[in-house]
C-alpha positions in Angstrom: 0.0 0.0 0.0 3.0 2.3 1.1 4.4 1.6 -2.7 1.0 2.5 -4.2 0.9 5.8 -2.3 4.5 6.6 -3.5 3.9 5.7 -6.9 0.8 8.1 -6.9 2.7 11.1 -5.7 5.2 10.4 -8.1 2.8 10.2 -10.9 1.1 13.2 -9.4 4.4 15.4 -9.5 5.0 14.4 -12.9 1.4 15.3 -13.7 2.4 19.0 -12.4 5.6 19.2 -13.3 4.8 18.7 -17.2 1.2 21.1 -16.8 4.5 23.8 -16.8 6.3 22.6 -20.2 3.5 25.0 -21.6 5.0 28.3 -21.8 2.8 31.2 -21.7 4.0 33.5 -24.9 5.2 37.4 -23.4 2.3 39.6 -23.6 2.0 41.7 -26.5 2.8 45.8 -26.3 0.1 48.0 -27.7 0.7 51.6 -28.2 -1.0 54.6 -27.7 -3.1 55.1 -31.0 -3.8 59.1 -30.5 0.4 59.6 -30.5 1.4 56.6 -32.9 2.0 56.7 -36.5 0.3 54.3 -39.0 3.5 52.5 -38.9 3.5 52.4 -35.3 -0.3 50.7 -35.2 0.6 48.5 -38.4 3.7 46.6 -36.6 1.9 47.0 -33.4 -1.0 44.5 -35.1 1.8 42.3 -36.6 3.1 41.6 -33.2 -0.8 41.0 -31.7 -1.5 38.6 -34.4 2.3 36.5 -33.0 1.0 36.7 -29.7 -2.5 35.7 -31.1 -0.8 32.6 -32.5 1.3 31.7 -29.8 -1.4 32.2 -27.0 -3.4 29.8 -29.2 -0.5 27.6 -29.2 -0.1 27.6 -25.8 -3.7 27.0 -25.5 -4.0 23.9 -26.8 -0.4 22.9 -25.1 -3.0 23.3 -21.8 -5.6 21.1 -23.5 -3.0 18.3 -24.3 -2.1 18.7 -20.9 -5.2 18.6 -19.6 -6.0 15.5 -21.8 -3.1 13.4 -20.9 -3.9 13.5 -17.7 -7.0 11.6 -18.2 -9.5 10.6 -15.6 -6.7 9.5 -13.3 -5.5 13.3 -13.1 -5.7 14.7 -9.8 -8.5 17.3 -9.1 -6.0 20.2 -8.4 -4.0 19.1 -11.7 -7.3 19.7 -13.8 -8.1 22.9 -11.8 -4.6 24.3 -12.6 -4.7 23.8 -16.2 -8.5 24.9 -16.1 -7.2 28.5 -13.9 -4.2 28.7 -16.6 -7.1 28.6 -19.5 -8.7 30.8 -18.3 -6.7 33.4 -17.4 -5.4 32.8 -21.0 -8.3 33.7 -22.3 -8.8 36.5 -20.6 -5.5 38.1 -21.4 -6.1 37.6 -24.9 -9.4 39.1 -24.5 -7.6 41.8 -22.8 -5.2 42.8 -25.8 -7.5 42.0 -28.6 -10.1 44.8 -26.7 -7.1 47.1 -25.7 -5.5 47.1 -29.4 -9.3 47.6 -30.8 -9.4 51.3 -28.0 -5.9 52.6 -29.6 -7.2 51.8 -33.5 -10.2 54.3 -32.5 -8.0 56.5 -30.8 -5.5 57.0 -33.5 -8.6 56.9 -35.9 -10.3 59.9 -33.4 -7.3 61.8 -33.4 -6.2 61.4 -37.4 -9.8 61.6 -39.1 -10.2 60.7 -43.2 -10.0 64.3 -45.1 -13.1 64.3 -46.6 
């Protein structure tokens, strides 16, 4: 019985210990739109759309994870990667939303001559 406990902890810090092989990608920079220049917003979106990528990356890294796991996983394994979704998730909401504020901002401070 000793043995199986061991071997279950083992198993367990394993469990954990690969949940952090997925590496969250650096959060992308967005500037201000009412001071930046077109070229400014236009490399600020290319580096968005890399984080984009690699957030969704990263996302399904945490759904491998949390798949490998299987039924056996312990309940604060599948919590973790659920919380690391999540919060995923929500930080790529966060950019997408904060990057859509600066286009109108550099739109409301550069309007179309008509």
């Amino acid at each position: 019985m000793k043995l199986l406990k061991t071997f279950g902890l083992v198993v367990a810090s394993l469990l954990t210990i690969s949940a952090f092989a997925c590496e969250n990608p650096p959060m992308a920079s967005v500037p201000d739109g009412a001071s930046s220049t077109m070229d400014e917003l236009l490399a600020a979106q290319a580096t968005v759309k890399t984080y984009m990528a690699g957030m969704e990356e990263y996302l399904a890294c945490l759904n491998e994870e949390l798949e490998s796991g299987g039924e056996e996983a312990p309940a604060q394994f599948k919590s973790l990667m659920v919380t690391r979704h999540n919060s995923a998730v929500s930080e790529m909401e966060t950019i997408a939303a904060s990057f859509n504020e600066e286009i109108q901002a550099y739109r409301a401070a550069n309007p179309d001559p008509e």
